[in-house]
C-alpha positions in Angstrom: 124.6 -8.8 22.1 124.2 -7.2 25.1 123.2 -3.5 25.1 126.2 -2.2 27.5 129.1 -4.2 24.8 127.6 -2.2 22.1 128.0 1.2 24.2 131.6 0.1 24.8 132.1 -1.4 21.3 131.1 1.5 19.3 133.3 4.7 20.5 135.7 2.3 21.3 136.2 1.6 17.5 136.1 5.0 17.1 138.6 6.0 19.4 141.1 3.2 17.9 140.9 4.8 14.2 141.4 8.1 15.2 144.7 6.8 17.2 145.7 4.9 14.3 145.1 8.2 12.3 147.7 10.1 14.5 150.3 7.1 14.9 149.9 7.4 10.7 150.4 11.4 10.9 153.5 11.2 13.5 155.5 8.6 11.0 154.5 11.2 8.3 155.7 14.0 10.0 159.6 12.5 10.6 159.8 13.3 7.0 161.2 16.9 7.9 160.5 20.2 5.7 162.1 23.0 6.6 162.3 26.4 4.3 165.2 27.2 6.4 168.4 26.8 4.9 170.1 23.5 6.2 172.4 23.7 9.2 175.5 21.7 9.9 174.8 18.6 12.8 177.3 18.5 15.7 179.5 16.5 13.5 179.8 18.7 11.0 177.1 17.3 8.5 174.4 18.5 6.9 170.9 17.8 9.0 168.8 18.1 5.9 167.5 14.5 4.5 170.0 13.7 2.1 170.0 10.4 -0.5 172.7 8.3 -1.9 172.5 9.0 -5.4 171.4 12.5 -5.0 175.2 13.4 -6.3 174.8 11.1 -9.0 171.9 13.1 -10.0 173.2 16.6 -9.7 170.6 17.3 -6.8 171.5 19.9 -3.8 169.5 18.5 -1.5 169.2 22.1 0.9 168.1 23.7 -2.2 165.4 20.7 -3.3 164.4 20.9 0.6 163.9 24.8 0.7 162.5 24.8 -2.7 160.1 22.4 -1.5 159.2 23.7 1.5 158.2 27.1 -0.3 156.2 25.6 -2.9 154.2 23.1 -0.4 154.1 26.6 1.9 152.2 28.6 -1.3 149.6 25.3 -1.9 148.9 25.2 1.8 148.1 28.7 1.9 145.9 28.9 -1.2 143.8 26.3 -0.2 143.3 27.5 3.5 141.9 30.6 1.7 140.1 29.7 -0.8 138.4 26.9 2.0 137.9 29.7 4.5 136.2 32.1 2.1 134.0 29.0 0.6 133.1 27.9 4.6 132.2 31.8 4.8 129.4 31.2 1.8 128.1 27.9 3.6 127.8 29.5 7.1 125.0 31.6 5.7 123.2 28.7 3.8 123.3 26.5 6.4 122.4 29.4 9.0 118.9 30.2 6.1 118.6 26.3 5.5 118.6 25.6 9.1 115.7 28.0 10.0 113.9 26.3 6.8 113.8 22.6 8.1 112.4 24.5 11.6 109.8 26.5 9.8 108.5 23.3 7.8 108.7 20.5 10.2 107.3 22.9 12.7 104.5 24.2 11.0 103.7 20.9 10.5 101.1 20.4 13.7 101.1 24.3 14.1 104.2 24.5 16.1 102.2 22.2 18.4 104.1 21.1 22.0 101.6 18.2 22.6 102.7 14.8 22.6 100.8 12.5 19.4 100.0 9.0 18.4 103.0 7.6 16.7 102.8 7.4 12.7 103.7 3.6 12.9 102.9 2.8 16.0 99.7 4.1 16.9 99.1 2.9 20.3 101.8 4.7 21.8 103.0 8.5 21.9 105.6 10.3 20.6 107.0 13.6 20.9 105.3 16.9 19.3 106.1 18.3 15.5 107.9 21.1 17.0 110.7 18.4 19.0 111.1 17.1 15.7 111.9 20.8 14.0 114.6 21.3 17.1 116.4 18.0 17.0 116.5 17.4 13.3 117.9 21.2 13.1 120.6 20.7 15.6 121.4 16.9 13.7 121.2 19.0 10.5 124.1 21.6 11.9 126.2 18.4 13.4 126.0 16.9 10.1 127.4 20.3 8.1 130.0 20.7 11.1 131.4 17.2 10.7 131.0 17.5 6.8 132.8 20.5 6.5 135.7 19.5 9.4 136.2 16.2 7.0 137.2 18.1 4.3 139.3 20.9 6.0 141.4 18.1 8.0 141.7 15.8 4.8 143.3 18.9 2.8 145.8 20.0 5.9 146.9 16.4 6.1 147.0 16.6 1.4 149.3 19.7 2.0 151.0 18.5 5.0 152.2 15.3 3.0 152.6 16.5 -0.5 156.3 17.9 -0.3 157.5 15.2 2.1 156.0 12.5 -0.4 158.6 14.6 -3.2 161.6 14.4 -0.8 160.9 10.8 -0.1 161.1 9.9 -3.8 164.6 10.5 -3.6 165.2 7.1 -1.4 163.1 5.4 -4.0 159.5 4.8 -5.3 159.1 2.4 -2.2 159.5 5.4 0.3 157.6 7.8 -1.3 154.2 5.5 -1.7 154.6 4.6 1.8 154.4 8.5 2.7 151.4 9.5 0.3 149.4 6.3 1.4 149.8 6.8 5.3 149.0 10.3 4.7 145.5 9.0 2.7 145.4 6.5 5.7 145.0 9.7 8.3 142.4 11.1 6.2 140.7 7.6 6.0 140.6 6.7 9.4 140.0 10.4 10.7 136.5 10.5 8.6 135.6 6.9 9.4 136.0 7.4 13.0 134.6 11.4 13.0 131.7 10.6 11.5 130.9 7.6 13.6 131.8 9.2 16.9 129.6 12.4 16.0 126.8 10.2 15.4 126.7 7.8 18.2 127.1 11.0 20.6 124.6 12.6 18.7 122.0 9.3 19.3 123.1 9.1 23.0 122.5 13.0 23.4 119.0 12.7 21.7 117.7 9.5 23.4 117.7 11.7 27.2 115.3 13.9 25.5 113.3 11.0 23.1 113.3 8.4 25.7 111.3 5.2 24.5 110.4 7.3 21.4 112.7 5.7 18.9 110.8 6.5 16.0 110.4 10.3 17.0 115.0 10.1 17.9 115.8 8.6 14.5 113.5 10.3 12.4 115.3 13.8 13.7 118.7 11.7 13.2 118.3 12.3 9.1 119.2 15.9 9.7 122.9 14.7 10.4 122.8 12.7 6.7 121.3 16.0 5.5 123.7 18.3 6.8 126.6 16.0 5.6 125.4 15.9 2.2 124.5 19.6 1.9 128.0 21.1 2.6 129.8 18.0 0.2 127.7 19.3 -2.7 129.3 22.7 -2.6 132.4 21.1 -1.8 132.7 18.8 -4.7 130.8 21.8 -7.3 132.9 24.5 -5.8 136.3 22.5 -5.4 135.7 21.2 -8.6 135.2 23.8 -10.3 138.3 25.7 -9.0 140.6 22.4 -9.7 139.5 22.0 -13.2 139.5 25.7 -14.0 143.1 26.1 -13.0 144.0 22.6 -14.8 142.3 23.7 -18.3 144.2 27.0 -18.3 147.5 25.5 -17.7 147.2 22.0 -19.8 146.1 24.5 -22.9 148.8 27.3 -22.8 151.1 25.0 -21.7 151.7 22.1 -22.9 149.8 22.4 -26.5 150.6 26.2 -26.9 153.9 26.5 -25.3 155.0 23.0 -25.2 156.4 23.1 -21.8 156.3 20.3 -19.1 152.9 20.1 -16.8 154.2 21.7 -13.1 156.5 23.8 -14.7 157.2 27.0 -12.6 156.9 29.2 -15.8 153.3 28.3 -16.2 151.3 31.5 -14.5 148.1 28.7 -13.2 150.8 25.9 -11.9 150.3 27.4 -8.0 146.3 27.4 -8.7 146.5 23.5 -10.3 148.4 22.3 -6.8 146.3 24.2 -4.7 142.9 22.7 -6.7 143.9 19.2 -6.2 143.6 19.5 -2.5 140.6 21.9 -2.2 138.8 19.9 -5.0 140.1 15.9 -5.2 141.0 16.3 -1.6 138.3 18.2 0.6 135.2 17.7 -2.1 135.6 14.1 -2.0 136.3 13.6 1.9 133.3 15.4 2.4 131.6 13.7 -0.4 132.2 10.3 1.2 131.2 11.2 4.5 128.2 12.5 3.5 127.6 9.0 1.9 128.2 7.5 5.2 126.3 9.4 7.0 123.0 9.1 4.9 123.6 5.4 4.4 123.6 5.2 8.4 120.5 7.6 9.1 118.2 5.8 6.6 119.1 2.4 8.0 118.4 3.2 11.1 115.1 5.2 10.2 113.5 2.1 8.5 115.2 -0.1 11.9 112.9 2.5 14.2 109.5 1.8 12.6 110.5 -2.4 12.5 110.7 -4.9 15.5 113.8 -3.8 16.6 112.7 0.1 17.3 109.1 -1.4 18.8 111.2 -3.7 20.8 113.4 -1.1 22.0 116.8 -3.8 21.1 120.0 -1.6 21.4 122.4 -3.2 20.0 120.1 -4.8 17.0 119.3 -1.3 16.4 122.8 0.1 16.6 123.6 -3.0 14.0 125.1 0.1 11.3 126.7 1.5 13.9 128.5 -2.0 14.6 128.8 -2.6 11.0 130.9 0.4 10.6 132.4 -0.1 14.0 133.7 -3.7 12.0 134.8 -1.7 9.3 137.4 0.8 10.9 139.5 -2.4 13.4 139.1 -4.4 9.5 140.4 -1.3 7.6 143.1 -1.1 10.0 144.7 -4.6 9.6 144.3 -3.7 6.3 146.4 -0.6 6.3 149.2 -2.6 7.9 149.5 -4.7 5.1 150.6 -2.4 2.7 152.7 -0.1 5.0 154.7 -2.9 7.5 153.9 -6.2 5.9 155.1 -5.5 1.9 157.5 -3.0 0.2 156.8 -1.1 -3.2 160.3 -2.2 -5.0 159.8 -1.0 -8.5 156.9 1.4 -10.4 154.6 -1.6 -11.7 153.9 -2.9 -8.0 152.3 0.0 -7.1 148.6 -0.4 -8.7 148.5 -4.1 -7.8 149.2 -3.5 -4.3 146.7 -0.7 -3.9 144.4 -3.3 -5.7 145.6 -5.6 -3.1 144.4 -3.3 -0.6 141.0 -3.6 -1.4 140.6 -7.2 -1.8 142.1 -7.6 1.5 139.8 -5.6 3.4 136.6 -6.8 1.8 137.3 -10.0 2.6 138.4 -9.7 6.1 135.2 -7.3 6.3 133.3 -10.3 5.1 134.8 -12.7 7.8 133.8 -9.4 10.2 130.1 -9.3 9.0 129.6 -12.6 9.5 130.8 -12.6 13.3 129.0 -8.9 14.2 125.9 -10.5 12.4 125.3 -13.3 14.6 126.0 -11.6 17.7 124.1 -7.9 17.5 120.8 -9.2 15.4 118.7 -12.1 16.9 117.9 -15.1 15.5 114.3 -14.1 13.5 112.9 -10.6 13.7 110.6 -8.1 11.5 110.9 -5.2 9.1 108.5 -2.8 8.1 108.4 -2.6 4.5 105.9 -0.2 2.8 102.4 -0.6 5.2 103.5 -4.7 5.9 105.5 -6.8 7.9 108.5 -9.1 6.5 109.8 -11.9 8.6 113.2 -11.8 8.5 116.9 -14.0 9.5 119.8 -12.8 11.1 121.6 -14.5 7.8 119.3 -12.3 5.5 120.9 -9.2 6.8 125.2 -11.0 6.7 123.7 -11.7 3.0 122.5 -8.1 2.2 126.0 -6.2 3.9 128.1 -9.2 2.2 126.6 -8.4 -1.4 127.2 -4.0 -1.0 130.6 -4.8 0.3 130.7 -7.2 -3.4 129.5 -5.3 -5.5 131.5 -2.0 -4.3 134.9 -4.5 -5.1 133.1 -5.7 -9.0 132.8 -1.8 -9.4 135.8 -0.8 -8.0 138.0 -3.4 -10.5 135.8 -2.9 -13.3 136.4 0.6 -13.2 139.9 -0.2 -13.2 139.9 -2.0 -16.1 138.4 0.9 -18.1 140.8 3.7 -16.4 144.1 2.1 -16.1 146.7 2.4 -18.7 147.9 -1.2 -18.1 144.7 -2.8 -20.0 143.3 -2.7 -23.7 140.5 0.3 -23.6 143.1 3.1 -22.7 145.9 1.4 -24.7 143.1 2.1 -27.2 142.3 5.4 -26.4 145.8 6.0 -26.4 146.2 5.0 -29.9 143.1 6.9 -31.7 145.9 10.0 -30.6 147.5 9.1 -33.7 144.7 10.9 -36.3 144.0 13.3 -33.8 142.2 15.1 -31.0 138.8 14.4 -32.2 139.1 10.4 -32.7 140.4 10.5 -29.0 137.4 12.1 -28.0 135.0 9.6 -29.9 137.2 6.9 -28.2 136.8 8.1 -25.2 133.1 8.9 -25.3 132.3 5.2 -26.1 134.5 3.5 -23.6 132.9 5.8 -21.0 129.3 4.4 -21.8 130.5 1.1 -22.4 132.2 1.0 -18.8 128.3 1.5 -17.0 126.9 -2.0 -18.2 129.0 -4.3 -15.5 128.5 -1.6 -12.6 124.6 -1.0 -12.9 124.3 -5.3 -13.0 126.2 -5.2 -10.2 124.4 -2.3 -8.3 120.7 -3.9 -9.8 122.0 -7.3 -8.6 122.6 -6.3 -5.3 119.3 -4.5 -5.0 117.6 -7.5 -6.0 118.5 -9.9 -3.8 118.9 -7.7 -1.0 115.1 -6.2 -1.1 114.2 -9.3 -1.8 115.7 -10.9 1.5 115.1 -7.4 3.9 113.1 -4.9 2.1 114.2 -1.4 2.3 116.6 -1.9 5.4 118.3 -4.8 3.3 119.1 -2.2 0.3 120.2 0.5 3.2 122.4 -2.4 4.7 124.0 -3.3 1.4 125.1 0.6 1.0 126.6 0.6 4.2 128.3 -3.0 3.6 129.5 -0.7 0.4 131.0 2.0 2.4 131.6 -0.2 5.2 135.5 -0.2 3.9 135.8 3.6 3.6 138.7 4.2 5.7 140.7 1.8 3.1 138.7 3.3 -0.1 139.3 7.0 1.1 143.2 6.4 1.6 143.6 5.1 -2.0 141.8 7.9 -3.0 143.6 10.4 -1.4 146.6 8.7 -2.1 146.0 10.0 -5.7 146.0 13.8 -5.3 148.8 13.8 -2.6 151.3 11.7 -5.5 149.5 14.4 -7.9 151.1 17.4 -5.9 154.6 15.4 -5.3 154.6 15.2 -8.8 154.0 18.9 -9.5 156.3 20.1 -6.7 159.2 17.9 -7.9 158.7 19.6 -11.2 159.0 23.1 -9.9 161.4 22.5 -7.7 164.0 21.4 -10.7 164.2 18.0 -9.3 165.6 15.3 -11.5 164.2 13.5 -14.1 164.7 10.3 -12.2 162.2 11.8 -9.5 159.5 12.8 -12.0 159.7 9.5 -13.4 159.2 7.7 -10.1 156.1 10.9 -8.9 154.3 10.2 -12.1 154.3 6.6 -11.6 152.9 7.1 -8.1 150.5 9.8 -10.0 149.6 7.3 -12.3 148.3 5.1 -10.2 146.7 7.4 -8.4 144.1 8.4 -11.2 142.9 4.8 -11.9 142.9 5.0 -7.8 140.4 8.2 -7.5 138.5 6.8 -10.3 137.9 3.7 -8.4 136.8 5.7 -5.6 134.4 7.7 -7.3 133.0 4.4 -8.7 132.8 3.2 -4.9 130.9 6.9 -4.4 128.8 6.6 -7.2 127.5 3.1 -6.8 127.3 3.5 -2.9 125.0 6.8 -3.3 123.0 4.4 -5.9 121.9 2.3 -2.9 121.5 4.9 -0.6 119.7 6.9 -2.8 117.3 4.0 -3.1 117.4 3.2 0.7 116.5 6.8 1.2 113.7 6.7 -1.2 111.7 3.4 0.5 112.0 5.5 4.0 110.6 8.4 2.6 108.0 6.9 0.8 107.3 4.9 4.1 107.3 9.0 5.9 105.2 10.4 3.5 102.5 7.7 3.6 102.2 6.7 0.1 101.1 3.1 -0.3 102.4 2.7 -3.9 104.2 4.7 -6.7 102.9 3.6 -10.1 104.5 5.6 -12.8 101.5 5.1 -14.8 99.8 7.7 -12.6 100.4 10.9 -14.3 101.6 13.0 -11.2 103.9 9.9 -11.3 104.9 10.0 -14.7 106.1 13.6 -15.6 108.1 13.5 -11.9 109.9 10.4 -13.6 110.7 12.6 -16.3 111.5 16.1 -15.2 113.7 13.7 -12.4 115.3 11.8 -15.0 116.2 15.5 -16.8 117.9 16.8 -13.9 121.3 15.8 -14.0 121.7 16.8 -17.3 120.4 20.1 -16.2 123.0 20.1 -13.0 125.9 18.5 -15.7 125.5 21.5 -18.1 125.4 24.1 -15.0 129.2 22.1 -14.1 130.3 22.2 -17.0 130.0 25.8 -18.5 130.9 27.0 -14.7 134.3 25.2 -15.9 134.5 26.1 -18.9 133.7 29.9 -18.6 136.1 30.0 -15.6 138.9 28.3 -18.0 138.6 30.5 -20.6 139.0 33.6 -18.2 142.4 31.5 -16.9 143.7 30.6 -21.1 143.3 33.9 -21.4 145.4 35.3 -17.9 147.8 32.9 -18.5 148.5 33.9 -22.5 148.8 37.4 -21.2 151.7 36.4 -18.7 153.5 34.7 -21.2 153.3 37.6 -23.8 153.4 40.6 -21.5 155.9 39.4 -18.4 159.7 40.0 -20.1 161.7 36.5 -19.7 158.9 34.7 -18.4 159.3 31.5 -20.9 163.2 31.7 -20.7 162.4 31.4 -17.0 164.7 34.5 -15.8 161.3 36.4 -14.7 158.6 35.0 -12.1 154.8 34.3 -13.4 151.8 36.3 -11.6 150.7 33.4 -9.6 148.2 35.1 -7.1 146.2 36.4 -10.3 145.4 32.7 -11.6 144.7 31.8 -8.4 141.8 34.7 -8.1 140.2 33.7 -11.2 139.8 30.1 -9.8 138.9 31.6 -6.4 136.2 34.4 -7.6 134.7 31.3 -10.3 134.3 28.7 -8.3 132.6 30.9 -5.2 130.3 32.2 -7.5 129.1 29.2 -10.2 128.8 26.8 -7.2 125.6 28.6 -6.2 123.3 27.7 -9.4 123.8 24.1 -9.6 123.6 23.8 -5.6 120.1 25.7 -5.5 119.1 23.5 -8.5 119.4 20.6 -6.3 118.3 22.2 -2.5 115.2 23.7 -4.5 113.8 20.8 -6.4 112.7 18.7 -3.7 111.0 21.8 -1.8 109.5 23.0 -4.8 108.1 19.8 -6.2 106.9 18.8 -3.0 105.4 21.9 -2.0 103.7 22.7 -5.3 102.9 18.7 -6.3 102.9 16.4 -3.5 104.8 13.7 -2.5 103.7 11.3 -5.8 105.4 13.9 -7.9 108.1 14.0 -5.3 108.6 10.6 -5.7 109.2 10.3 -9.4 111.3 12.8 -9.5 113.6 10.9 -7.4 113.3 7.9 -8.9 114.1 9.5 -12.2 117.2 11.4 -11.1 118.4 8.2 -9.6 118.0 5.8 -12.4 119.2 8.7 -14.8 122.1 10.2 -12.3 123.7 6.8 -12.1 124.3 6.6 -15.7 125.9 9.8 -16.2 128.2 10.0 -13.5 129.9 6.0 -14.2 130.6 7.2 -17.6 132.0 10.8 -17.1 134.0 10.0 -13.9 135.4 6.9 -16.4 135.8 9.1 -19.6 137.5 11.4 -18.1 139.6 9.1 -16.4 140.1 6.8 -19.1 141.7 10.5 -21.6 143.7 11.5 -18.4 145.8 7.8 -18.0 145.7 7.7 -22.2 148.2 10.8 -22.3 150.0 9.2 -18.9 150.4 6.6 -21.2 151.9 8.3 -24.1 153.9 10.5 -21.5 155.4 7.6 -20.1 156.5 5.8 -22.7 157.0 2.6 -21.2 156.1 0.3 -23.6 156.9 0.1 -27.4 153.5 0.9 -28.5 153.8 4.0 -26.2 157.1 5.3 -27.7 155.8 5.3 -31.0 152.9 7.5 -30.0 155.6 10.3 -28.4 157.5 11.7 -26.8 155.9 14.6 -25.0 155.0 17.3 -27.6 154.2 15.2 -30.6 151.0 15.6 -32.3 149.3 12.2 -30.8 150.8 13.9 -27.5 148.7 17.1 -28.3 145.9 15.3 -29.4 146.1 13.2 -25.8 146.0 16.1 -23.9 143.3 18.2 -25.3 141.3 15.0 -25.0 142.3 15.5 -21.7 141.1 18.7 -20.9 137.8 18.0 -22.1 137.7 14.7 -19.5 138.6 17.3 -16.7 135.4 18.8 -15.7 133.9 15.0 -16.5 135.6 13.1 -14.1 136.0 16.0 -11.1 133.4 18.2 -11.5 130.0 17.2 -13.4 130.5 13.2 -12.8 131.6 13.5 -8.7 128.7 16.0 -7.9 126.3 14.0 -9.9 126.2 11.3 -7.0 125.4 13.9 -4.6 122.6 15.3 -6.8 120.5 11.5 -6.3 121.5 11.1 -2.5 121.1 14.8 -1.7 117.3 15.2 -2.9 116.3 11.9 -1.3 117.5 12.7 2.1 115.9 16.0 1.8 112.6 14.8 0.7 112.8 12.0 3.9 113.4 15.1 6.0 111.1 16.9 4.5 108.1 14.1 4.3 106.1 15.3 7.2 105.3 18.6 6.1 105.1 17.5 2.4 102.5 14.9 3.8 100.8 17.1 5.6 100.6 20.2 3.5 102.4 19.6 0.1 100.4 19.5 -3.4 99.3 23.0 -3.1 99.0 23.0 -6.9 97.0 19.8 -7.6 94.6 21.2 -4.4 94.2 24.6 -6.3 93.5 22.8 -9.4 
């Protein structure tokens, strides 16, 4: 392909998703909410969106409109605060962490301005240590920027859509998933295209400097994957953390003490439970995903630099990611269309299959799309540097490698389905073991969650198989992006999820009908097998890039071969392999210690506050949300320097074999962990859906709402909270995270890490 089509081809496709973003926020937005009260049109009628059996259902619409409006009004305002005052945190880490990577890469040749022999490449120069500090700082910054402006515009366009995704649910179930999906669609296709754009400018910007010296430009390029990654962890620990803290609190006083509704406006944490969905489901995972993206696009193209195609100096064979996720967006796109012009949502039970639908469409047309892109941008035969040797490799190897991620990601994705929906056998199971109890529900649980890994790690070591096999490092860096490839379509199902999760909860307090709770938590229900699929996508994406990252740093740091029988090796493996159980108890009591402070708030409301549970007095919302505010701000900082610290310390202190098994250890450990927490948790949280809903037989003899198997259902529940969006989520971050800080971080580790074996 020529090099001036892929210059065109690349912002281009960028461009294009971020239109179709806004074309998706302006049909949103005709949904009007005003907190004004509703004036009469010039023919006398009432402008406010008004239904045909709202009279049948006793509904005023002005009022439901205003009361909406307010509510949506007091989410959008919490989480703008508690977003600004987290940002305010990570502006000073990434300000210290910034002048770290400086310092380091730096001091590797003594802050030296003299051009050197290339690591690969020896006959040729390349530009000083101290070029390499500058440019992988600023990519760092660009990284945490474009991170951090994911997440903020993905939880504006959350709280944007919430209350017109309630209003819409009085024309039908059909109108109110078209609103919650377009509004995940803006997110999708905003972060797809962001993230692109930012790092094709950031390339072009880089090469006026770099020049011919690719491997010197996409070396400093990591920073960007680093920067992404850095700012999602706090998102997803801090977000999490506030979400689950506020969610505890209110499930426990509630529903099991109390025995009122979830979302009802009596309960004192129901403001802080909305505003946690967007700050935590909403904003952690955008940035979460991006960060994903970005990593699995910085070590592809690291290990292209040092291969034929850097040496070459071929464009568009080394913009090949770029193109791949170019492919992606016009794929996810067509996609989109299906679901929002080309089919309707009639009744409750064709919502998960057509979100299903949705991602089965757009891995195959992405399939059709690799195959085209393939045998244009890469030539015919070309090599790749893997680990000190040369691999031949075919332009078909590499349509193989993306083809099998972009598999794989589906197996997981339905897999995890299976195991977290309530339509199929292991939560109807779950559901059931209710009957003797909250403890049964929790050994239930516990073993479908482990069962649920076995299909996804065959799938993820299948993958890595044949794609190493075929293109050596680059092939499993290339089957992670194939993975993510789809992420405009995988991020809109995922935010679909939270969005319906608000509609619900502002339906509730706005004294809606029953009818429109029933049709919000179907929308809602499908929207937690939904975010569990993505957070299988997540997990089993970072998996690869993980791995990816790990063969380019070993390839940086110059070590010929890491033999676990080698006992720097060996207790890396270990202490690696220990980690996220460390980083998952750090989570968890963060939640837990936060919940009890909220269990506690919210008991006092209900006993001190005069009419509060008759409802003829108004809860102390802004207190509940403080508790979730002051916890998370202050537990995300031991879990996130657990993570930013290991790889400097063990590096530093042991040297890059150590280094190295401690990320192979996290990895194969990390993986594990996360599948079957994010899939517990899921799996208790659809079992009391289930119960909840009774829409089946076997469901209505396991309720109603407020029976002891309902009890039992929801305390199992609350324990899968902090498992599926705090400890599981962030535990993907934890493996992806210390590789790309470790590849960033190879030169000076090769150069002057160890200090502990040397001193010895």
């Amino acid at each position: 392909m020529d090099e001036t089509i892929t210059q065109i081809l690349i912002p281009v496709a960028a461009l294009v998703g971020i239109g179709f973003a806004l074309v998706q926020w302006i049909l949103v937005s005709k949904v009007k909410v005003s907190s004004a009260p509703a004036m009469l049109d010039i023919n006398g009628y009432k402008s406010a969106l008004l239904e045909e059996d709202d009279e049948e259902e006793g509904i005023d619409s002005d009022e439901a409109v205003h009361k909406c409006a307010e509510i949506q009004n007091a989410i959008s305002l919490g989480a703008t605060s508690f977003l600004f005052t987290q940002y305010k945190y990570l502006g000073i880490f990434t300000v210290v962490f910034s002048a770290i990577i400086f310092l380091f890469l730096g001091s590797v040749n003594g802050f030296s301005t003299k051009s050197e022999p290339c690591t690969y490449n020896q006959g040729n120069l390349c530009k000083p240590a101290l070029a390499n500090a500058i440019f992988t700082t600023i990519a760092f910054l660009l990284g945490a920027f474009t991170s951090v402006l994911s997440g903020f515009l993905g939880m504006k366009i959350a709280t944007f859509a919430n209350a017109r995704t309630t209003l819409e649910a009085r024309k039908g179930v059909g109108k109110a998933f078209i609103t919650a999906f377009r509004s995940g669609a803006v997110m999708g296709f905003l972060l797809a295209a962001n993230g692109l754009l930012v790092l094709y400018v950031t390339i072009n910007l880089f090469k006026l400097y770099y020049g011919d010296d690719w491997e010197g430009l996409y070396e400093s390029i990591t920073g960007y994957g680093l920067g992404g990654s850095s700012m999602a962890l706090f998102g997803r620990v801090g977000g999490g953390i506030y979400t689950k803290a506020a969610d505890v609190g209110a499930d426990l006083v509630g529903k099991v003490e109390r025995n009122i509704p979830e979302d009802d406006p009596r309960n004192p944490a129901v403001i802080a439970d909305n505003v946690g969905d967007n700050v935590g489901d909403i904003a952690g995972m955008g940035s979460d995903l991006f960060g994903s993206y970005a990593e699995s696009s910085c070590a592809a193209l690291f290990v292209a630099s040092i291969s034929s195609f850097g040496t070459s100096h071929d464009y568009s064979a080394m913009s090949y990611p770029l193109i791949i996720s170019s492919t992606g967006i016009v794929v996810c796109l067509l996609t989109t269309l299906f679901a929002t012009e080309l089919s309707e949502i009639k009744n409750v039970t064709e919502i998960e299959p057509s979100l299903k639908q949705q991602l089965l469409i757009s891995t195959v047309l992405m399939t059709a799309g690799i195959a085209i892109v393939t045998f244009f941008a890469l030539p015919s035969e070309f090599t790749l540097y893997a680990f000190g040797t040369e691999k031949a490799v075919k332009n078909w190897y590499l349509f193989v490698c993306v083809s099998i991620g972009l598999w794989a990601g589906l197996v997981i994705g339905y897999t995890t389905e299976y195991y977290t929906s309530n339509a199929y056998g292991p939560v109807q199971d779950v559901a059931d073991s209710c009957r003797t109890g909250a403890a049964t529900n929790v050994i239930f649980g516990l073993a479908l969650g482990y069962k649920s890994v076995i299909i996804p790690i065959f799938a993820i070591a299948f993958a890595i198989y044949v794609s190493f096999s075929l293109a050596a490092m680059y092939g499993i860096a290339m089957a992670a992006l194939g993975m993510l490839s789809t992420i405009a379509t995988g991020l809109a199902i995922d935010a679909y999820g939270p969005i319906s999760d608000n509609a619900g909860g502002i339906a509730e307090m706005a004294g809606m009908s029953h009818k429109i709770r029933e049709r919000t938590d179907a929308l809602d229900a499908a929207g937690n097998t939904t975010a569990a699929i993505g957070k299988g996508f997540a997990i089993g994406s970072a998996a690869l890039v993980s791995l990816a990252l790990f063969g380019a740093f070993v390839s940086r740091a110059g070590v010929k071969m890491v033999d676990v029988l080698t006992p720097k090796v060996f207790i890396g493996l270990l202490v690696g392999a220990m980690l996220p159980y460390w980083f998952s108890a750090m989570t968890m009591k963060s939640v837990g210690s936060a919940a009890l402070k909220m269990v506690e708030e919210v008991r006092r409301q209900f006993n001190d506050i005069p009419g509060l549970m008759e409802g003829t007095a108004k809860p102390d919302y802004a207190t509940c949300v403080k508790i979730s505010t002051d916890a998370s701000l202050k537990e995300m900082i031991p879990p996130g320097a657990l993570v930013m610290l290991t790889p400097l310390i063990a590096g530093t202190l042991f040297g890059v074999e150590t280094l190295a098994g401690v990320l192979a250890g996290s990895l194969v450990s990390g993986v594990q962990v996360a599948i079957s927490a994010s899939n517990t948790g899921g799996a208790w949280d659809n079992a009391k859906k289930y119960i909840e809903a009774g829409a089946t037989e076997h469901a209505r003899t396991l309720g109603p709402k407020g029976s002891d198997a309902h009890k039992a259902a929801v305390i199992g529940d609350t324990v899968g909270d902090p498992l599926k969006d705090t400890s599981g989520p962030s535990l993907n971050i934890l493996i992806k995270l210390m590789a790309v800080e470790s590849l960033v971080f190879a030169p000076f580790f090769a150069t002057h890490g160890g200090l502990l074996f040397k001193w010895l």
